[in-house]
C-alpha positions in Angstrom: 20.0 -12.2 -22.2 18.9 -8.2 -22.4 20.3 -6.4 -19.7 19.7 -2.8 -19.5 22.3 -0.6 -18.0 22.6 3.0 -18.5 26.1 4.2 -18.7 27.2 7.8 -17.6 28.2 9.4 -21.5 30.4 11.9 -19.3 32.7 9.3 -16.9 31.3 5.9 -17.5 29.5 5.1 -14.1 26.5 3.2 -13.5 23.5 5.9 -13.5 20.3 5.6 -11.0 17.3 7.8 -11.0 17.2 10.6 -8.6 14.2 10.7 -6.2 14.6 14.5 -5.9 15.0 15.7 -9.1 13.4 13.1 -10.9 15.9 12.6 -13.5 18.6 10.3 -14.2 21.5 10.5 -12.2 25.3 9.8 -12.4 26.7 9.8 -8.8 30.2 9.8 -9.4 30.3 13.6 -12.0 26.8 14.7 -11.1 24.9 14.4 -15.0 21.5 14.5 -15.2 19.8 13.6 -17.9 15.5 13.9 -18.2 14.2 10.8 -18.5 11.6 11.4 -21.1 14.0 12.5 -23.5 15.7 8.9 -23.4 15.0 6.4 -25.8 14.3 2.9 -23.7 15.6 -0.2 -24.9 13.2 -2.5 -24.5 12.6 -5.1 -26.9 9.6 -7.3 -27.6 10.7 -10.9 -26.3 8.5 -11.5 -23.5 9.8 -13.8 -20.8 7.6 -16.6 -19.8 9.2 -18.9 -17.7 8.6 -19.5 -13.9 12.3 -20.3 -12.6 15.6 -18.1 -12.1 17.4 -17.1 -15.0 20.7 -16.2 -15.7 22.2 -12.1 -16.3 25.4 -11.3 -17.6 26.3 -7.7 -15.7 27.6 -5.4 -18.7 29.7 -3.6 -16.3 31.9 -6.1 -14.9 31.1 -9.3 -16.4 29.4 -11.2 -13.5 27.1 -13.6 -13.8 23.8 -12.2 -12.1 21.0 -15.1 -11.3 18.0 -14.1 -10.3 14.7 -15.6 -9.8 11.4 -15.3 -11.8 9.8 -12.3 -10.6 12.7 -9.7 -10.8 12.8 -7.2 -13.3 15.5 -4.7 -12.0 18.5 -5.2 -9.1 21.6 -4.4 -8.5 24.8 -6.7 -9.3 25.8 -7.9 -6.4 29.6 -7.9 -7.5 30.1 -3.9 -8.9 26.9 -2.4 -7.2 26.0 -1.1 -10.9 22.0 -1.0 -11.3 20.5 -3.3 -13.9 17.5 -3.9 -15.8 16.1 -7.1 -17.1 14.4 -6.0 -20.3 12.9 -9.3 -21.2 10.9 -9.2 -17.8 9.0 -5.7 -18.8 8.8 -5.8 -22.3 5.9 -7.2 -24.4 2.9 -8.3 -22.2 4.9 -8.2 -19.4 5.4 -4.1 -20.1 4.1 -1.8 -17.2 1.7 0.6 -18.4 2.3 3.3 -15.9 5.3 4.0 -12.7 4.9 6.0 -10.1 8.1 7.4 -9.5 10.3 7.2 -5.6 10.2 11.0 -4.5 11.8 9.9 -1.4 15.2 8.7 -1.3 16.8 5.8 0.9 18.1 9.1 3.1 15.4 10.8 3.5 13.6 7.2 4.4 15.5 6.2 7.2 15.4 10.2 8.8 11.3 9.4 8.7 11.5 5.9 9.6 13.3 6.5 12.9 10.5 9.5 13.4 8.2 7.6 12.6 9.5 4.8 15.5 9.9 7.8 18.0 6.3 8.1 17.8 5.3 4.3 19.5 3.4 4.7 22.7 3.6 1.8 23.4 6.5 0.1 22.0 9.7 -0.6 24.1 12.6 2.7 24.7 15.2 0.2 22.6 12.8 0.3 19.4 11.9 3.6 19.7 15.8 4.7 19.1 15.7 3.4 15.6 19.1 2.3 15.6 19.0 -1.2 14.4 18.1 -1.2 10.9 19.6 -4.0 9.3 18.6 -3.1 5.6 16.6 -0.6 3.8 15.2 -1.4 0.7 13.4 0.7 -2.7 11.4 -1.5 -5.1 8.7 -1.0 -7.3 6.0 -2.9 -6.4 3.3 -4.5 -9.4 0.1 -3.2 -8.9 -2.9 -3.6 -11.2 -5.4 -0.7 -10.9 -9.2 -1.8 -11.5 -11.6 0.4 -12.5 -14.8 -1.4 -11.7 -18.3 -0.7 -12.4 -21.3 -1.9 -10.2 -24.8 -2.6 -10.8 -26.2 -2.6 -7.5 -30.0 -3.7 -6.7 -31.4 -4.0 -2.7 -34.7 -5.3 -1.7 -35.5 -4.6 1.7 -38.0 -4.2 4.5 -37.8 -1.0 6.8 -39.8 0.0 9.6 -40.3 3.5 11.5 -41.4 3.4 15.0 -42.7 6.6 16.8 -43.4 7.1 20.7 -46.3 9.3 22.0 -48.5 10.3 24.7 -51.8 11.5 24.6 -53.5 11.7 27.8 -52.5 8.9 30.6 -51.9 7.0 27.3 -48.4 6.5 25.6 -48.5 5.1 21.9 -46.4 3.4 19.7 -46.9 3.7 16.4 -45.0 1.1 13.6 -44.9 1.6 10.1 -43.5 -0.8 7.6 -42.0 0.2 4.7 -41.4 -2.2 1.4 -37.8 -0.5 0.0 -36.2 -1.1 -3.4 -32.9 0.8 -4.8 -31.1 0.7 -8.0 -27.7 2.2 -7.7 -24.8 2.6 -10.2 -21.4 2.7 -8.2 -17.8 3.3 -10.2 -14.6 2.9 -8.8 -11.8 3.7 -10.2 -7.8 3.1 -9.9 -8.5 0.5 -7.5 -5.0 -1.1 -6.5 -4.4 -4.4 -6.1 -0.9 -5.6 -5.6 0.3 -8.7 -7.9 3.4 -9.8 -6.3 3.3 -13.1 -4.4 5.8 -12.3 -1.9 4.3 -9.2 -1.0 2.2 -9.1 2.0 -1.2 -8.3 1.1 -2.4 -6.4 4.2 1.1 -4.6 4.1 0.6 -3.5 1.0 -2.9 -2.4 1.8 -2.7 -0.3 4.7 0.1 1.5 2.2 -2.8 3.4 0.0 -3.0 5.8 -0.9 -1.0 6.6 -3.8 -1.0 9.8 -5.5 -1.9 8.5 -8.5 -1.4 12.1 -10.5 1.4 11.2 -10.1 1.8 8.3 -12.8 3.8 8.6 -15.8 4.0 6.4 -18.3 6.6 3.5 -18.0 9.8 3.9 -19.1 13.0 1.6 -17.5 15.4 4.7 -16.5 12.6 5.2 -13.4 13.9 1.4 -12.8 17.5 2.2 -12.7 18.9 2.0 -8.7 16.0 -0.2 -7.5 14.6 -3.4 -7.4 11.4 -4.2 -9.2 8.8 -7.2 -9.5 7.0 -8.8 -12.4 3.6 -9.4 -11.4 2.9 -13.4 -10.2 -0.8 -13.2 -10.6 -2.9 -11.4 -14.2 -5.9 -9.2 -13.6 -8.4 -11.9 -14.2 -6.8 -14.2 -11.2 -6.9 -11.1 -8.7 -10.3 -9.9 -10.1 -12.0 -11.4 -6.8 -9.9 -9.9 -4.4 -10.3 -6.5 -6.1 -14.4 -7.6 -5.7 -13.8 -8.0 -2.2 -11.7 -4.5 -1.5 -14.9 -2.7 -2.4 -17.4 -5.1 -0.7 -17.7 -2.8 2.4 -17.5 0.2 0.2 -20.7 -0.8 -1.5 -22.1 -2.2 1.9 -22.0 1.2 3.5 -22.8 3.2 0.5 -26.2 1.3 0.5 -26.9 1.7 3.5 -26.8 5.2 3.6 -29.1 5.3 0.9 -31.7 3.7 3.2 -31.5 5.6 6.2 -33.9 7.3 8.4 -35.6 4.0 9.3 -35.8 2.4 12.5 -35.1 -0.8 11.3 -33.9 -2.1 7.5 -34.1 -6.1 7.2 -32.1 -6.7 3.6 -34.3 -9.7 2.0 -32.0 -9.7 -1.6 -29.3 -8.1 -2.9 -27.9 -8.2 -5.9 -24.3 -7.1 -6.8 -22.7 -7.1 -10.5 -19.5 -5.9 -10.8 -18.0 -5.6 -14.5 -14.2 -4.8 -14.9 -14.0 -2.1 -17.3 -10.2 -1.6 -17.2 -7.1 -2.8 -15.3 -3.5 -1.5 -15.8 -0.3 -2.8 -15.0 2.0 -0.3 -12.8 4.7 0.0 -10.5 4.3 1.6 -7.4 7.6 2.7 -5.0 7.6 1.3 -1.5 10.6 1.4 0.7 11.0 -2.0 2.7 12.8 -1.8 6.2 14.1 -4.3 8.1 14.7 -3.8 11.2 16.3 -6.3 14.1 15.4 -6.1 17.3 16.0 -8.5 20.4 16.7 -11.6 17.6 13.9 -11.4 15.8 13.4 -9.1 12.2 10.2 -6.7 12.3 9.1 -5.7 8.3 7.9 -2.3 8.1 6.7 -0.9 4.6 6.6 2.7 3.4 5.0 4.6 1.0 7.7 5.9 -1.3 5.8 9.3 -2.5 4.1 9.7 0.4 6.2 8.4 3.5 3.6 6.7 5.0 5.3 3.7 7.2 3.1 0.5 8.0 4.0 -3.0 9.9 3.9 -3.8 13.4 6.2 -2.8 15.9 7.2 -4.8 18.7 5.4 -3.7 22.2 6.4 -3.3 25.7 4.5 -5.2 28.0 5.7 -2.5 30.8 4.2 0.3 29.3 1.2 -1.3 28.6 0.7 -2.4 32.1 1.8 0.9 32.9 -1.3 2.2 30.4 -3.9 0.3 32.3 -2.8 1.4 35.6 -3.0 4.8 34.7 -6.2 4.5 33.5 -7.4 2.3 36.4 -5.8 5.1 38.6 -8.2 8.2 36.8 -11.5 6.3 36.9 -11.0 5.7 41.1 -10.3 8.8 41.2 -13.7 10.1 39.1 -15.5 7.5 40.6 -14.3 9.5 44.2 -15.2 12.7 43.0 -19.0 11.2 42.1 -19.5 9.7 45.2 -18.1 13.2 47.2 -20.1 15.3 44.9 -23.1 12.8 46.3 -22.5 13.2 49.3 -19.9 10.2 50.0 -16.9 10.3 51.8 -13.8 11.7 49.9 -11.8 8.8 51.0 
């Protein structure tokens, strides 16, 4: 079974890629080499089969099993970072990565910022100090660019209000309304993985995606990554849906200034031009806290952290009496400035 590890030329040790300088890293004598000078591995066996599979770990021998949608991990014997070239080679082949430019340090220092930051979420939580793992992984994505034919029959009305002499008017015109729009989106992510959680990975976006370079398996090296569960064509729908609202909105502002619009057909046909397979760097943190685990995701170019945290029912009680407390005392104020009693 192909399993790619990249060995330090200088001292032997496992390298990782380096979040900061972008290159590949030894951690034990400090070489860096620049990934796009590296010639990857890969072969062109493509790896089909939905069930675990057995690794052999090229640094110490151990036997690494692993189940159908990992591409890259870490042997759980030596620690050394490994790739599983049959899982990203052929069809199976990102076309793009977005590289981590945060590292697992510079994660948690953001995380526990980020949990500082809860209003409402108990004083326990907000100290941070019960993460139980933190974890990078490339994520697979595939980024839609979708084109629209968009075509709205409606009927619109204008109503206007006026007075002439001890008369007032109102005046209603109806409108017939037809529009033909062209929409275009592009890099439209939607992520592949089956144990991801969709609305997780959602609220993530988005990603700088000038960032993308094209795919090469030293950018795997340290983390863990995913072989996409479902093809373009099975998540075209979902894609479809992500941009539902988008075109919603967009015609409707192309009809406004009407008193009233009354949609009587609308027609929406949505052609997938392109759709690319990438992997996209999220940092996963689990975090324990009274028993139970909270997930918390996080943008690993960006540092944007998703999930929800736990909340305190005292400060939320707290919360309403406060605001109960400043409407009395406005309502007060009204009824002095009236003419009321203060109190």
């Amino acid at each position: 079974m192909p399993v790619i590890e990249y060995k330090c030329p200088n001292c032997g040790s496992s390298m990782n890629f380096d979040s900061t300088s972008g290159m590949l890293s030894c951690p034990s004598c400090g070489r860096q080499d620049n990934i796009e000078t590296i010639q990857d591995p890969l072969t062109q066996q493509v790896f089909t089969e939905d069930e675990a599979k057995e690794y052999q770990c090229t640094s110490c021998g151990a036997v690494l099993i692993t189940d159908s949608q990992t591409s890259a991990t870490n042997c759980s014997f030596c620690g050394s970072a490994v790739v599983l070239g049959d899982r990203i080679s052929g069809k199976l082949a990102p076309a793009q990565v977005i590289p981590f430019a945060i590292s697992k340090q510079e994660a948690e220092t953001a995380f526990q910022k980020w949990c500082r930051k809860g209003l409402l979420t108990p004083r326990g939580f907000m100290t941070a100090d019960r993460i139980k793992s933190i974890t990078g992984m490339y994520v697979p994505f595939w980024l839609y660019d979708l084109h629209n034919r968009v075509e709205v029959h409606a009927r619109a009305t204008k109503v206007r209000t006026y007075t002439r002499g001890d008369y007032r008017y109102t005046e209603t015109q109806h409108y017939d309304v037809y529009r033909k729009i062209r929409l275009n989106y592009v890099k439209l992510p939607v992520d592949a993985a089956k144990k991801m959680d969709d609305e997780l990975m959602d609220k993530l976006e988005p990603f700088p995606y000038e960032e993308l370079k094209g795919f090469k398996t030293p950018y795997l090296a340290g983390y863990i990554a995913e072989k996409y569960s479902y093809d373009e064509r099975e998540l075209l729908p979902r894609a479809k849906d992500k941009i539902s609202g988008y075109i919603d909105s967009y015609i409707a502002s192309t009809v406004s200034g009407y008193t009233s619009v009354s949609y009587s057909g609308k027609q929406i046909d949505t052609t997938m031009k392109q759709a690319d397979y990438v992997l996209l760097p999220v940092w996963m943190v689990y975090y324990d806290f009274k028993d139970k685990e909270h997930t918390f995701a996080m943008n690993g170019q960006t540092g944007k952290v998703v999930g929800k945290p736990p909340i305190s029912k005292a400060k939320v009680a707290a919360w309403f009496t406060g605001i109960a407390g400043v409407s009395f005392f406005s309502l007060k104020l009204v009824s002095w400035s009236m003419g009321g009693g203060f109190w």
